[in-house]
C-alpha positions as CSV (number, residue, x, y, z in Angstrom):
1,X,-13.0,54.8,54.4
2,X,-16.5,54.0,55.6
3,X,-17.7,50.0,56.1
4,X,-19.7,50.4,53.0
5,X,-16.8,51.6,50.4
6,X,-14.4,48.5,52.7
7,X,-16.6,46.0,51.7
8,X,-17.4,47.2,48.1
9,X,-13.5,46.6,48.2
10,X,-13.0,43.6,49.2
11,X,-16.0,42.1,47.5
12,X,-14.8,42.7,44.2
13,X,-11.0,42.6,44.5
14,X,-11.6,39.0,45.9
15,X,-12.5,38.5,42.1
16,X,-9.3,39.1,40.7
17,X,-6.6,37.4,42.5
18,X,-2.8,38.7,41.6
19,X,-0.8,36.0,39.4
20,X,1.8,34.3,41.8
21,X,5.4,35.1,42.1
22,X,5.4,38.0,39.5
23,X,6.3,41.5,40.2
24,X,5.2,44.5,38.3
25,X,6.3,47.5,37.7
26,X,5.0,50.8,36.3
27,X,7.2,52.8,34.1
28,X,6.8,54.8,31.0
29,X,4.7,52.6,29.0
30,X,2.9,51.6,32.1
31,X,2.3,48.1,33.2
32,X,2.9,45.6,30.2
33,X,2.9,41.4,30.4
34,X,1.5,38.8,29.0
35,X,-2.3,39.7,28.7
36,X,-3.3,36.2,30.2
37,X,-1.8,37.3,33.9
38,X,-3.2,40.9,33.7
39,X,-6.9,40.8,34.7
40,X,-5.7,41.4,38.5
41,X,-3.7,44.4,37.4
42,X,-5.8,46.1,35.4
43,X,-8.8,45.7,38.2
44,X,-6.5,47.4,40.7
45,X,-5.2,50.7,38.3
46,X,-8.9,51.1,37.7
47,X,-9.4,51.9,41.4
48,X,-6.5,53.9,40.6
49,X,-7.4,55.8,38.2
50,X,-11.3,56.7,40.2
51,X,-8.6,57.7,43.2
52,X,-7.0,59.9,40.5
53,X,-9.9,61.4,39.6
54,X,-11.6,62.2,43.3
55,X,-7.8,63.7,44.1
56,X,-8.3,66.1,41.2
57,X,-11.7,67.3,42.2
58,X,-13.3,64.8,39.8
59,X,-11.1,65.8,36.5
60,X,-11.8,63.1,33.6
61,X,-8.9,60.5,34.1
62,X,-7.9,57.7,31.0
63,X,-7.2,54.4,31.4
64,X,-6.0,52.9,28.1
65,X,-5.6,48.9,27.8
66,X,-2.6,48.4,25.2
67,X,0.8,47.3,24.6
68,X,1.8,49.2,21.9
69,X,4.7,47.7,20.0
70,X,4.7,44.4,21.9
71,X,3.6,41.0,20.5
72,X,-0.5,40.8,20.1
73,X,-0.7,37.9,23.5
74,X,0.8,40.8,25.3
75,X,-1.6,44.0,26.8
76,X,-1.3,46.5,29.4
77,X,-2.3,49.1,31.1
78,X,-1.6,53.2,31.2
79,X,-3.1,55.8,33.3
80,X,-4.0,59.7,31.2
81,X,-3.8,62.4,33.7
82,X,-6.3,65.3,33.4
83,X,-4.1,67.3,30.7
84,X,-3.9,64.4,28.9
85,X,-0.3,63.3,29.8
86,X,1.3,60.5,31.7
87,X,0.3,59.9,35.1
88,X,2.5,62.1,37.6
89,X,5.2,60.4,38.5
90,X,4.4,60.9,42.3
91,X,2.1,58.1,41.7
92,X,3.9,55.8,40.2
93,X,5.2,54.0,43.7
94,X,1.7,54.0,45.0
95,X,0.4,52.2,41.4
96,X,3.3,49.5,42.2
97,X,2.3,48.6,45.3
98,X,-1.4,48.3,44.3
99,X,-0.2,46.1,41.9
100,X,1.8,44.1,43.7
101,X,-0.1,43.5,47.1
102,X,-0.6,39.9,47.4
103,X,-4.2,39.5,48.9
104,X,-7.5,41.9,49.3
105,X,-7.2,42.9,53.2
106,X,-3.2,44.0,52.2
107,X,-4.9,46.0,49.0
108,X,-7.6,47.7,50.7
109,X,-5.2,48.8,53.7
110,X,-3.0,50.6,50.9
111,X,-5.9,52.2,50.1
112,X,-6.7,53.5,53.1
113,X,-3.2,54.6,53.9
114,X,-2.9,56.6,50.3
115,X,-6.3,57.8,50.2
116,X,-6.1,59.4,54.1
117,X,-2.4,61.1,53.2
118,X,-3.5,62.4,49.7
119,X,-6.9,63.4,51.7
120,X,-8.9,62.0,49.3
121,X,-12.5,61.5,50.4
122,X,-14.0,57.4,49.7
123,X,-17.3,58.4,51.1
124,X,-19.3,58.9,48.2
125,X,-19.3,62.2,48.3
126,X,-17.6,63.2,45.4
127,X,-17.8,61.8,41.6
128,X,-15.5,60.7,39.6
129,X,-15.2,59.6,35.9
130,X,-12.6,57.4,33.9
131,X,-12.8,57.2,30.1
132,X,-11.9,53.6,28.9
133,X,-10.0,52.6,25.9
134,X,-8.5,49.7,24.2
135,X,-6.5,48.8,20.9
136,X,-7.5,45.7,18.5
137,X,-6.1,42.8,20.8
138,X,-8.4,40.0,21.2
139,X,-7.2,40.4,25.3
140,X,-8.7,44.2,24.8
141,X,-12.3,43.6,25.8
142,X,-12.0,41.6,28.8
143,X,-9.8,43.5,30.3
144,X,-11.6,46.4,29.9
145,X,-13.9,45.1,31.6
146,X,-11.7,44.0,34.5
147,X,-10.7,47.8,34.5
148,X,-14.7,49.1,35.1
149,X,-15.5,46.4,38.1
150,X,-12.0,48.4,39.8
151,X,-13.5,51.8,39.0
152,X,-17.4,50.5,39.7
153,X,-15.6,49.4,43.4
154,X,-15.2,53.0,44.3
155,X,-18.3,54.1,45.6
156,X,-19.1,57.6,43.1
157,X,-16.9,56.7,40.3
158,X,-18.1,55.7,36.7
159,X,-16.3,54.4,33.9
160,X,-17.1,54.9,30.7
161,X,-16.0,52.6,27.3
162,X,-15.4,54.2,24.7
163,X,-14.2,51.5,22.7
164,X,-11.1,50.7,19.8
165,X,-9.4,53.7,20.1
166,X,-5.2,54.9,19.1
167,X,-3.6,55.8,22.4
168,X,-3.3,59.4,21.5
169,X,-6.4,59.9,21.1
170,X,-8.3,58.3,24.7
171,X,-5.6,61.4,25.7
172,X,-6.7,64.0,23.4
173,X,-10.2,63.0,24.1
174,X,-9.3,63.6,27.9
175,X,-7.7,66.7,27.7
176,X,-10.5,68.2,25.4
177,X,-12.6,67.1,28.4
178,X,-10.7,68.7,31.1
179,X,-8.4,71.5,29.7
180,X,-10.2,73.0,26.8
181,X,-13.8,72.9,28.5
182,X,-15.8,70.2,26.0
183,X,-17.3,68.0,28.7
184,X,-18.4,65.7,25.7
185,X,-15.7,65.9,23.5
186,X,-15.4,62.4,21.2
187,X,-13.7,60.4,18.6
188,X,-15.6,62.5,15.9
189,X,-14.3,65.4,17.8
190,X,-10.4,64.7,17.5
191,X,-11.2,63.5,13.6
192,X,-13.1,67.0,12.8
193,X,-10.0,69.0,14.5
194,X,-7.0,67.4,12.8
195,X,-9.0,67.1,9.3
196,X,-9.7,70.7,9.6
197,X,-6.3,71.8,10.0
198,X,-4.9,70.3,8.1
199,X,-7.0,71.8,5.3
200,X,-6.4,74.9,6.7
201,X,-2.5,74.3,6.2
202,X,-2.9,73.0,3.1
203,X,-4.9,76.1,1.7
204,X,-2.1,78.4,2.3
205,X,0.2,77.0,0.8
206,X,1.3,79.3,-1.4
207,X,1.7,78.6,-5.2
208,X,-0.3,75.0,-4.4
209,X,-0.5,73.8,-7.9
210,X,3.1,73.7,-8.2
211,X,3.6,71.7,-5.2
212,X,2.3,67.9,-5.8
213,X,4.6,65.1,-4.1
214,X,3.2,61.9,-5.2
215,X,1.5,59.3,-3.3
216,X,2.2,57.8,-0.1
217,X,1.8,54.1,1.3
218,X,1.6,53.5,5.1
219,X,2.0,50.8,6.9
220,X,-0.3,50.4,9.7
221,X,1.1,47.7,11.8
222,X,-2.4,45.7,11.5
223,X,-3.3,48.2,14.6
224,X,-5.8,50.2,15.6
225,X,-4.3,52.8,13.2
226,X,-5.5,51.2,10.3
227,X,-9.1,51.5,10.7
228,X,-8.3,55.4,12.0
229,X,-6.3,56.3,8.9
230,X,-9.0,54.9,7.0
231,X,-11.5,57.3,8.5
232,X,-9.1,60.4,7.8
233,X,-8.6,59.7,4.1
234,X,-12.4,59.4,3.9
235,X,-12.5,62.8,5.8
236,X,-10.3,64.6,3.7
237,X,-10.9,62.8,0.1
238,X,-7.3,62.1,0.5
239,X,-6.7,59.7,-2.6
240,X,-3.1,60.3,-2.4
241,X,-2.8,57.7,0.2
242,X,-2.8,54.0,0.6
243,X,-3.3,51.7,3.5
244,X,-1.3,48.5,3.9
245,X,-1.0,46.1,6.9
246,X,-4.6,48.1,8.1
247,X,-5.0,44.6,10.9
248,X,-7.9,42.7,8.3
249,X,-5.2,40.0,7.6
250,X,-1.8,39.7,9.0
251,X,-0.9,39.6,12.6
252,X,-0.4,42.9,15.2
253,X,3.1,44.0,14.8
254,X,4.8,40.7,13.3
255,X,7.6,42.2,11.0
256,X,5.4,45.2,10.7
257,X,5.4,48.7,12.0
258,X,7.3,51.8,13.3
259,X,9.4,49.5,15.9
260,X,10.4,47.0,13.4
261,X,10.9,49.6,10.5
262,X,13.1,51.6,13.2
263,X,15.0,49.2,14.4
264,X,15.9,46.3,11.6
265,X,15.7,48.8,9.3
266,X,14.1,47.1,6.6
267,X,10.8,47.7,4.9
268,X,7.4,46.1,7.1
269,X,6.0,43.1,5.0
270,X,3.5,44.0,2.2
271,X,6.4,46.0,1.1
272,X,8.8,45.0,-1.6
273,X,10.7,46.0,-5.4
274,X,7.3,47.9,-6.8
275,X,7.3,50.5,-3.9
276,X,11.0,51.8,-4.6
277,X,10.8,55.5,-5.2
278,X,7.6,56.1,-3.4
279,X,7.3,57.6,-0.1
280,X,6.8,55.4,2.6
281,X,5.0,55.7,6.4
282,X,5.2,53.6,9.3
283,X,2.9,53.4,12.1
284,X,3.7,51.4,15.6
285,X,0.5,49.5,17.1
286,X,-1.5,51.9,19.1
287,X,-0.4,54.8,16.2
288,X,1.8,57.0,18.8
289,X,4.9,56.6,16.7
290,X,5.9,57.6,13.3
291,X,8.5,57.2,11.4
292,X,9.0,57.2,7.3
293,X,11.1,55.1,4.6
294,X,12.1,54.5,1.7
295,X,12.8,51.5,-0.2
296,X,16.4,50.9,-2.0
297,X,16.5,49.5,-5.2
298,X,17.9,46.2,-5.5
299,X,18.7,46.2,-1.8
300,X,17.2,43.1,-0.7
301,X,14.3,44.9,1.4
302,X,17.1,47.6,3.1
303,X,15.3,51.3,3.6
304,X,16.2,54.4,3.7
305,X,15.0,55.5,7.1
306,X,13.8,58.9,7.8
307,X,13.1,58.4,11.9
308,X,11.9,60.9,15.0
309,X,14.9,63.1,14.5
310,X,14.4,64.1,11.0
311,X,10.3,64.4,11.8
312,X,11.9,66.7,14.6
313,X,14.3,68.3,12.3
314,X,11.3,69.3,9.5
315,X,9.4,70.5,12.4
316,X,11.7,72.8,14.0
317,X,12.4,73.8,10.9
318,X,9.0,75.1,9.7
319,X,8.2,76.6,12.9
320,X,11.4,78.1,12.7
321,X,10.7,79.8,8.8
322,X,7.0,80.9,10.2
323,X,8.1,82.6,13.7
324,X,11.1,84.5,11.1
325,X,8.0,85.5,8.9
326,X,6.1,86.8,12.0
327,X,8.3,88.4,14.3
328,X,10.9,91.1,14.0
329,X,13.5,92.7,16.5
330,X,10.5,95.2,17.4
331,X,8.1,92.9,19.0
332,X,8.1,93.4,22.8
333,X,7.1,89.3,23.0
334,X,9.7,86.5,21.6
335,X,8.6,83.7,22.0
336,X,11.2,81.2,23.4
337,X,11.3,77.8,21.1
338,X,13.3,74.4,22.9
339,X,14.4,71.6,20.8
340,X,14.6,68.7,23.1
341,X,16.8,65.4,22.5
342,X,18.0,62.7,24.6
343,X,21.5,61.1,24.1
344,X,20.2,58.7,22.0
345,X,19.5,61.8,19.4
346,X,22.0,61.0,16.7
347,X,24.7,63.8,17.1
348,X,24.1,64.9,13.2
349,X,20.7,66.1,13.9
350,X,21.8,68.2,17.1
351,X,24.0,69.9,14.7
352,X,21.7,70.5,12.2
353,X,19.7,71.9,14.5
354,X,22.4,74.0,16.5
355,X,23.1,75.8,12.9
356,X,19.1,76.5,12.6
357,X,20.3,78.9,15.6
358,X,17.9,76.6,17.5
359,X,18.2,75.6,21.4
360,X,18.8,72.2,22.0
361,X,18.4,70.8,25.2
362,X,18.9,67.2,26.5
363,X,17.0,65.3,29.2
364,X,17.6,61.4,30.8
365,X,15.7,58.7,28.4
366,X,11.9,58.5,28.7
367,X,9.0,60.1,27.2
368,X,7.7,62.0,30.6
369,X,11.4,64.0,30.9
370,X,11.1,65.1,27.0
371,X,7.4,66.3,27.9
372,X,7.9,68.0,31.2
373,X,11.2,69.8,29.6
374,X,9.2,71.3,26.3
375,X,6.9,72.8,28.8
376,X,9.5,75.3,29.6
377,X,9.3,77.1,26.3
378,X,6.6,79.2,24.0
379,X,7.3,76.3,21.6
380,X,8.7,73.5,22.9
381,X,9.2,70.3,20.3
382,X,10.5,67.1,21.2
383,X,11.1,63.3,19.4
384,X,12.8,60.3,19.8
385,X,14.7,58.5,17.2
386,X,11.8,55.7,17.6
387,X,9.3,58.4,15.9
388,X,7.8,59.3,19.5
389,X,7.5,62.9,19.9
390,X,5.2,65.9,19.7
391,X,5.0,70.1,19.4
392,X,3.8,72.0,22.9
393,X,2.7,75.3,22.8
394,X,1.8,77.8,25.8
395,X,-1.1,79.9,26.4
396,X,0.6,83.3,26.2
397,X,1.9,82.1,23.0
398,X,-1.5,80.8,21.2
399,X,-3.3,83.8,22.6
400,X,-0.3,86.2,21.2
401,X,-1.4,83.9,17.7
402,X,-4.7,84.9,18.5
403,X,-4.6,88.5,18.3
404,X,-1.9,88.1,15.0
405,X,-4.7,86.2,13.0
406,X,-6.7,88.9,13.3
407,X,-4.7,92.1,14.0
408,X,-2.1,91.7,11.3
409,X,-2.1,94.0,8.6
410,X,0.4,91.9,6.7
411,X,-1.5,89.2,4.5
412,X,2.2,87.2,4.6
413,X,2.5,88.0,8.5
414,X,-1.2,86.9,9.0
415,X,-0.8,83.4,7.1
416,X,2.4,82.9,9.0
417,X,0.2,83.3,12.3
418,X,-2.3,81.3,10.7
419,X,-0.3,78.6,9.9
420,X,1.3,78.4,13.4
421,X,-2.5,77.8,14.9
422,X,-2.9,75.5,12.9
423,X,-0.4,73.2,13.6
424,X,-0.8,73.8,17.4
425,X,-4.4,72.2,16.6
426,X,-3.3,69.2,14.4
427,X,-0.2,68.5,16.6
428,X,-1.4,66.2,19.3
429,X,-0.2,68.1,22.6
430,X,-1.0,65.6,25.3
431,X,1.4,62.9,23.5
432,X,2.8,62.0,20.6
433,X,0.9,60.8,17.8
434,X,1.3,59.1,15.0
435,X,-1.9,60.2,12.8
436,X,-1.8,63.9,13.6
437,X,2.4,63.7,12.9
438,X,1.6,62.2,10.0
439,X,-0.5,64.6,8.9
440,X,2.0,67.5,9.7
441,X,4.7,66.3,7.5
442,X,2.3,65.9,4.5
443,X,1.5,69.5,4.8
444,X,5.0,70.5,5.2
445,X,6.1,68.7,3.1
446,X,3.6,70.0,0.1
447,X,4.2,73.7,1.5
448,X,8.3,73.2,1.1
449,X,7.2,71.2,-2.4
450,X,10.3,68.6,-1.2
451,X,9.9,64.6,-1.8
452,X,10.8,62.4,0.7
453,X,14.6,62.2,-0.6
454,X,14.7,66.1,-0.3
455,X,13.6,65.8,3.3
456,X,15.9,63.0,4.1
457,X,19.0,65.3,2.5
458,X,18.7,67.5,5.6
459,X,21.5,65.6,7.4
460,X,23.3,62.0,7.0
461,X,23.3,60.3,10.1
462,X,26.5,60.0,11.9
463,X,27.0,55.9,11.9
464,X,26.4,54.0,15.4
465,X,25.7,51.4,17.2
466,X,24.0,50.0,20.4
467,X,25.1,47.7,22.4
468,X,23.9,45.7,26.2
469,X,26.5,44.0,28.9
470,X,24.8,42.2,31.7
471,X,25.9,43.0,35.1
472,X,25.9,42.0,38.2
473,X,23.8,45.3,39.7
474,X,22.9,48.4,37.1
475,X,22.2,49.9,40.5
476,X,26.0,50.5,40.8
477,X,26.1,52.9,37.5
478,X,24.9,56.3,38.7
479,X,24.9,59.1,35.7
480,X,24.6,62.3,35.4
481,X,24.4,65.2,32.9
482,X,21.4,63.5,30.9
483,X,23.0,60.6,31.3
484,X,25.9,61.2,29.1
485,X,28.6,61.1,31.9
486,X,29.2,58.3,34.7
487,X,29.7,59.6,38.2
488,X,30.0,56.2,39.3
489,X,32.1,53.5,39.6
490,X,34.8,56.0,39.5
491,X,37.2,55.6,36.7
492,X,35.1,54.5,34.3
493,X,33.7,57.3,32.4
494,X,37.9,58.8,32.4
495,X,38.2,55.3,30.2
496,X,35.5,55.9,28.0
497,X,36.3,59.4,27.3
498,X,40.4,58.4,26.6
499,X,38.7,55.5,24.0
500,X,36.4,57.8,22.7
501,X,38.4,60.8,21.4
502,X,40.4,58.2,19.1
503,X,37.8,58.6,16.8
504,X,36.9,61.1,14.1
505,X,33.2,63.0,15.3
506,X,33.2,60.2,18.0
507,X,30.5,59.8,21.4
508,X,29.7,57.2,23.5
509,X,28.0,57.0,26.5
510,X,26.9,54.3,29.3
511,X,23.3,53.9,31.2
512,X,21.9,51.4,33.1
513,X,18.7,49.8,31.7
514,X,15.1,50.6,33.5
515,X,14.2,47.5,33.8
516,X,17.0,44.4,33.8
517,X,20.3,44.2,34.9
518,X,22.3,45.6,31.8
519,X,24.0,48.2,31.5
520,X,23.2,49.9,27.7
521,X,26.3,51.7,25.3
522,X,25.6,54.0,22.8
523,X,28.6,54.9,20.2
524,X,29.0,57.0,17.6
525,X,31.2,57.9,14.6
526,X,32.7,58.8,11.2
527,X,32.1,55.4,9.7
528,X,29.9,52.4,10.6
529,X,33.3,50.4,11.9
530,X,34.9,53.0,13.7
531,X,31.1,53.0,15.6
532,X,31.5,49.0,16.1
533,X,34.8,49.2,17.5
534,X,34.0,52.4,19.8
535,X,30.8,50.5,21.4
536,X,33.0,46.9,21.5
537,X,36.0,48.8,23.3
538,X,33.5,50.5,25.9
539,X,31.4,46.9,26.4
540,X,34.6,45.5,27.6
541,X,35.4,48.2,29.9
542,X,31.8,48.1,31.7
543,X,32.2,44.2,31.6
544,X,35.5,44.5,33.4
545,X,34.3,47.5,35.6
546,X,30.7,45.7,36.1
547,X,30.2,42.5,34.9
548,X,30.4,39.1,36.7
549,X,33.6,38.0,37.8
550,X,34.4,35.2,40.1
């Protein structure tokens, strides 16, 4: 690092002291906190994110400012890598410790350290370009900012706002950039892509006219999504559709959105008795999860939920009728397709989709072990209960789709292929997404010609439940096996195993938390009590295994 990159440094990193006595940490979701003791934070991943980019030969890196789900006085911070996804988890370590150092000079020799190992030149001799985005918090725009002065500090790199975006798409936008060779790609870009095939899917439908399934309402989580979902049904002349909790009146995820929906289980407010029968969507704030509802009559706000597994379950299941259509036992190239679930999956939809003849495959919890794992296959779909999940597809595959669209002599075989390239260009393949999901299961669901009950008929969840135990160290759990079996203490997971086969279609399984000293229980079975009792049973056993005794 030469003097004048050092003092560049410490000149502006002297602006943003760290907040005292708090320790970060970056995980899946990357940094989150209250937005107030963030400015330091974000600074510092902004020099991370120019390093990022000068490691990568000056690839477009993202750098979103958003906290999703969390309450509106909360932000944060997340790093795209050049494909798009999460930042590699290699650098996850360095981004603590640039977090955390408590004073420039300690900062700038971390620097130094990384950039020398990772040989990473901070001479000025290279460029390098971050793309900025933020959600609709008020925090958004000042910490934005915060995030350029880190980038400006690295002598070469430029960032570049481009304003209220969704999550998924500052990544599609970055992946456009890098991967699929559009130096300029934009907003307008990602809108023309999804809105264009998703016509495309919806003009081969076959026997259209017979297919109509009634309108939908979504709830936007007065997010970012709001304004975005707006601009699609103005793209498409989608009047189908209406737009509640769009962020013009109510507050940023209070009793509204995909989490809440998810996890209460009861309809977002804005929602009540005149909505029952009609098919209902749920954004979460930065639109990267879906997941669909409806309302029961007379049931006091109660939904029916239709969450990531059953999105996952209509997906796999399309694909799956398509690829049948396409190939036969003659082709020379079978594509390989991987389902993948964690353990939180609710063991229903792993059969359903175990008698589809599909392969299922589980990984630990988190986002960036579902991802890594679907690239393994041809087609490689993954979701999470909370309506986080997306479709990969791999280059041999979309070229092999290629060559089908055009080769084909069989109109049916053709549409099929057709139909498949599509939805690998609507599907968001750099994350999941919630406006470009959405958009999927309309078209499927007008191609199959099924309502939202019909959908939701697939499979009845198995009933569970989810419990926490605080404990002294979650360190001392160690699992294995996707996290479904405890290696140690010993002992334990013999006692779960002899309380869980007492019950009819029964599974439980222990993990420690990510972030606080709990250890988490999962339990399932053939009624909503036998689940209680199963998770209460295995509670008290990690409480006597674990928790604090004098």
């Amino acid at each position: 690092m030469n003097e004048q990159q050092q003092s560049l440094l410490v000149q502006s990193a002297s602006r943003f002291p760290p907040p005292q006595g708090i320790k970060l940490s970056y995980g899946t979701a990357g940094f989150r906190a209250d937005a107030s003791i963030l400015p330091s934070t974000v600074f510092r991943i902004g020099i991370l994110a120019a390093l990022r980019s000068l490691k990568t030969g000056g690839a477009v890196i993202g750098l979103m400012i958003t906290a999703s789900h969390n309450k509106v006085s909360d932000n944060g911070v997340k790093v795209a890598d050049p494909a798009g996804e999460m930042l590699t988890q290699d650098w996850e370590p360095f981004a603590d410790s640039v977090a955390n150092a408590p004073d420039p000079e300690s900062l700038i020799q971390l620097i130094a350290d990384f950039a020398k190992k990772e040989d990473i030149p901070l001479n000025g001799s290279k460029g390098a370009i971050v793309l900025l985005g933020r959600d609709t918090r008020p925090s958004g725009e000042s910490l934005v900012e915060a995030a350029k002065q880190g980038i400006c500090s690295v002598i070469g790199a430029v960032g570049i706002d481009i304003g209220v975006v969704t999550t998924p798409q500052l990544h599609w936008i970055v992946r456009a950039r890098n991967k699929d060779s559009k130096p300029s790609a934009s907003e307008l870009d990602y809108f023309d892509q999804v809105s264009t095939s998703f016509r495309c899917l919806i003009d081969l439908i076959p026997n259209k006219s017979q297919h109509g399934i009634g309108k939908l309402i979504v709830d936007c989580a007065n997010g970012v999504g709001g304004e975005k979902l707006q601009v699609l049904k103005e793209k498409l002349n989608w009047s189908d559709v209406e737009i509640r909790n769009s962020g013009e009146q109510g507050v940023l995820n209070e009793q509204v959105g995909a989490d809440y929906v998810q996890k209460d289980k009861v309809a977002p407010q804005g929602f009540g008795p005149p909505d029952v029968g009609v098919r209902c969507a749920s954004l979460d704030g930065d639109a990267d999860r879906l997941v669909y509802f409806t309302i029961i009559p007379n049931g006091n706000n109660r939904i029916n939920l239709v969450d990531g597994d059953k999105i996952l379950s209509l997906f796999a299941l399309f694909i799956k009728d398509q690829l049948s259509i396409l190939t036969d036992d003659t082709n020379e190239y079978q594509p390989r397709v991987g389902v993948v679930q964690t353990a939180y999956a609710n063991g229903a939809s792993t059969k359903y989709l175990n008698q589809l003849g599909l392969h299922v495959i589980f990984t630990p919890t988190g986002v960036k072990y579902l991802h890594e794992k679907a690239h393994e296959f041809d087609i490689g779909i993954y979701f999470e209960a909370n309506g986080h999940g997306t479709i990969l597809f791999s280059d041999r595959f979309l070229r092999s789709l290629e060559d089908k669209k055009s080769t084909e002599k069989s109109l049916e075989k053709q549409n099929a292929a057709m139909r498949l390239w599509a939805v690998s260009k609507l599907i968001n393949q750099a994350v999941g997404d919630a406006l470009s999901g959405l958009l999927l299961v309309e078209a499927i669901l007008q191609h199959m010609g099924w309502s939202v009950e019909k959908w939701n008929e697939l499979y009845h969840d198995l009933p569970s439940r989810q419990l926490k135990v605080k404990v002294a160290d979650r360190t001392a759990v160690v699992t294995t096996n996707a996290e479904t079996i405890v290696e140690k203490p010993p002992g334990i997971q013999e006692a779960i195993t002899a309380l869980t086969v007492k019950y009819p279609q029964g599974r439980c399984f222990v993990r420690p938390s990510g972030t606080e000293d709990v250890v988490r229980v999962y339990a399932e079975a053939h009624t909503q009590e036998a689940a209680d009792e199963l998770a209460t049973s295995v509670a008290k056993l990690v409480d006597q295994f674990l928790g604090f005794h004098v």
